[in-house]
C-alpha atoms as one frame of an Amber mdcrd trajectory, in Angstrom:
protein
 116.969  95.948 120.512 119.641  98.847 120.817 122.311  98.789 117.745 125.634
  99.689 118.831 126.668 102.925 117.526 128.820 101.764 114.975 126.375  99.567
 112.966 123.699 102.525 113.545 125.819 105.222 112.077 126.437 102.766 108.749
 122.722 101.824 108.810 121.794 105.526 108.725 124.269 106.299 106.138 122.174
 104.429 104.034 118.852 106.051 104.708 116.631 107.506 101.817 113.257 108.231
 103.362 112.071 108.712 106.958 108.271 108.205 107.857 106.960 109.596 111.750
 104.038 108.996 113.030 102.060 111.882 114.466 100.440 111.022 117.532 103.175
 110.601 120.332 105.981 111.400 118.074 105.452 114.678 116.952 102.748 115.683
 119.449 102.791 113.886 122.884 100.320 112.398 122.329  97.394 113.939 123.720
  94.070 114.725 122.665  91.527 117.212 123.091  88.519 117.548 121.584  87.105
 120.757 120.769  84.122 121.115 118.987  84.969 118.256 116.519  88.439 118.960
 116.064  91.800 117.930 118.049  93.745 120.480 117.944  97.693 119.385 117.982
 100.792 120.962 120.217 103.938 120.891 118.352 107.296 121.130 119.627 108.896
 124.114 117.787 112.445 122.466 118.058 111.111 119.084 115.928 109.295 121.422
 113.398 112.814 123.274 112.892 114.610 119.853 112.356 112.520 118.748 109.975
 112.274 122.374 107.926 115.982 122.906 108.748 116.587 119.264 107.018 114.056
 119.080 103.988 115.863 122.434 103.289 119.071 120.638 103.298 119.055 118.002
 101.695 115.985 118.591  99.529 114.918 115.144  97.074 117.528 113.416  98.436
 116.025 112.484 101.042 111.869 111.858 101.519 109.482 112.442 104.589 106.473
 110.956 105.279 104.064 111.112 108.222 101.634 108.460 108.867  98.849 109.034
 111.414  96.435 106.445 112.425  93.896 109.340 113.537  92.018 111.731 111.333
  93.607 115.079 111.607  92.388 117.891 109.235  95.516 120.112 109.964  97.990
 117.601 109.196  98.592 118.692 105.553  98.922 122.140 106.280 101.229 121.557
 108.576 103.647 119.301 106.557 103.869 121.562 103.924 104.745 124.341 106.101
 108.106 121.525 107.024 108.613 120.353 103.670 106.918 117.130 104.296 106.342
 115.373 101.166 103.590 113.196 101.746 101.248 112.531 104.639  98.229 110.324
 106.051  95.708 110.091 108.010  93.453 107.564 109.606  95.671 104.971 108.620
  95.023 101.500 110.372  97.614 100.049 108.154 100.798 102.102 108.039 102.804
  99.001 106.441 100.804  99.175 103.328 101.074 102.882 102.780 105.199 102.074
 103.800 105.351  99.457 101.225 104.169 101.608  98.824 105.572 105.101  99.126
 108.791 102.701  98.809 107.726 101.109  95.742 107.060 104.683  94.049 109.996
 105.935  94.701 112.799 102.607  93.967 113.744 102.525  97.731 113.526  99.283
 100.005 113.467  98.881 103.423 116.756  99.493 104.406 116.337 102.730 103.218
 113.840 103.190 105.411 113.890 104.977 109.026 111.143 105.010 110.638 109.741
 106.837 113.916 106.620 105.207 116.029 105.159 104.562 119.635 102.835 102.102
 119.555 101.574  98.825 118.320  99.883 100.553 115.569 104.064 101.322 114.193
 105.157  97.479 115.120 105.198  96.077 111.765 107.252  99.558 109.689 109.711
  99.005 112.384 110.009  95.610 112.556 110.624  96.072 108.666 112.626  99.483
 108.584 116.731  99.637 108.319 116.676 101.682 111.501 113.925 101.970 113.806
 113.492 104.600 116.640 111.238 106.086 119.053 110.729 108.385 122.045 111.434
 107.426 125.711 107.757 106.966 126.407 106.499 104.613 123.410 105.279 101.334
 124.450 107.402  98.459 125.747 106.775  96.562 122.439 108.416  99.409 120.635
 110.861 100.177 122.827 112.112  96.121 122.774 112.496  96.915 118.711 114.045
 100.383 118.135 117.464 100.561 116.880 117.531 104.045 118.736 115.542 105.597
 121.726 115.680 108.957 122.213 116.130 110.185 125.861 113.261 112.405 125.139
 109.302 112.272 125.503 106.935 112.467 122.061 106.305 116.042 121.498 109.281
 117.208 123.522 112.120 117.274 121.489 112.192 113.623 120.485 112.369 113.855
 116.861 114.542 116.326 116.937 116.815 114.225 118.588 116.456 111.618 116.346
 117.093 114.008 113.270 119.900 115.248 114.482 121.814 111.722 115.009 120.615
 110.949 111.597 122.528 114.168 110.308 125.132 113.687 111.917 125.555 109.819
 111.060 125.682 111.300 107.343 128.301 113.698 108.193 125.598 116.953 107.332
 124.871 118.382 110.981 127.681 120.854 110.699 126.439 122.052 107.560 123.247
 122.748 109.043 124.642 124.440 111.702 126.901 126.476 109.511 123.963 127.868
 107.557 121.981 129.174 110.728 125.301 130.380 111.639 124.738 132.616 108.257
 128.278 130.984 106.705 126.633 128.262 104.520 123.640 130.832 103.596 120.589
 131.945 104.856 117.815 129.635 106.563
C-alpha cells in the first residue's frame, strides 16, 4: 500500500497512540524454549527509541504492545521503556485496540500501529498509519503505509520511531538532549 511521503508525514502528525506487536517486531521473531520459558532477544537500539520517546513526549503520546504469545517477561520489560500497557496471549488484538482507544477518547486515526503477520491484519487494516519490518508477511507488507528497510528485532522499530519523530518535528529535540543541550537522558 505505500503512502507517499507527504500524506504519511500529515497522517503521523496526527498520531496519539502507537501499539507493536512483540513477536517479529520487537524480537525477530524467534523462539526458544527453555525449560518452560522463551526467553526474548531485544534490539538495544528499539528499546532506546521507545525509552528515549516515552521520555519525550510523556502522556502525550501512549504505547501499547500486543503479543499473541504468552510471555511472562513482557511487563517487566515495558516498564523498564515506559510502555504503558501491554498483552499477552492475545488472539484478538482488534478488540484490545478498540478498547485501549475507547479509554482513552482516541480513534483510529490516531492510531499507528506496528505488526507482521496475519494475527496484526485487522489493527492495520483499521490504524491511520500502518507499518512493519522488511520481513512481515506478504499480507502485511501489501497494507503498511510504511516498511522499514529493516528485519523485526534488528532495528526495525527504531526506524519506524524515528520517522514518526521526525514527521512531528521532535527528532532534533531528542537528539539535542543526548547531546546533553536539551537535558539529561
Amino acid at each position: 500500500m505505500k503512502t507517499e511521503k507527504k500524506q504519511l508525514t500529515e497522517k503521523l502528525k496526527k498520531i496519539r497512540a502507537i501499539f507493536m506487536d512483540v513477536d517479529g517486531v520487537l524480537t525477530d521473531g524467534s523462539a526458544i524454549f527453555i525449560n518452560g520459558t522463551t526467553p526474548k532477544v531485544w534490539n538495544v537500539r528499539d528499546r532506546l527509541a521507545i525509552k528515549a520517546m516515552k521520555g519525550l513526549l510523556g502522556d502525550d503520546l501512549a504505547v501499547i504492545w500486543i503479543t499473541g504469545r504468552p510471555c511472562t517477561e513482557l511487563k517487566d520489560r515495558a516498564s523498564e521503556l515506559g510502555v504503558d500497557r501491554t498483552y499477552s496471549n492475545i488472539s484478538n488484538k482488534y478488540q484490545i485496540m478498540e478498547a485501549e482507544l475507547s479509554v482513552r477518547g482516541l480513534s483510529f486515526e490516531e492510531a499507528l500501529y506496528i505488526g507482521d503477520d496475519l494475527i496484526d491484519l485487522r489493527c492495520m487494516e483499521a490504524s491511520g498509519v500502518s507499518c512493519a519490518p522488511k520481513d512481515a508477511a506478504a499480507e502485511v507488507l501489501a497494507v503498511a503505509d510504511y516498511i522499514s528497510d529493516k528485519p523485526g528485532g534488528k532495528g526495525a522499530v527504531r526506524d519506524i520511531l524515528e520517522l514518526f519523530l521526525k514527521a512531528i518535528d521532535r527528532w532534533d529535540d531528542l537528539v539535542e538532549k543526548f547531546r546533553g543541550v536539551g537535558g539529561s537522558n
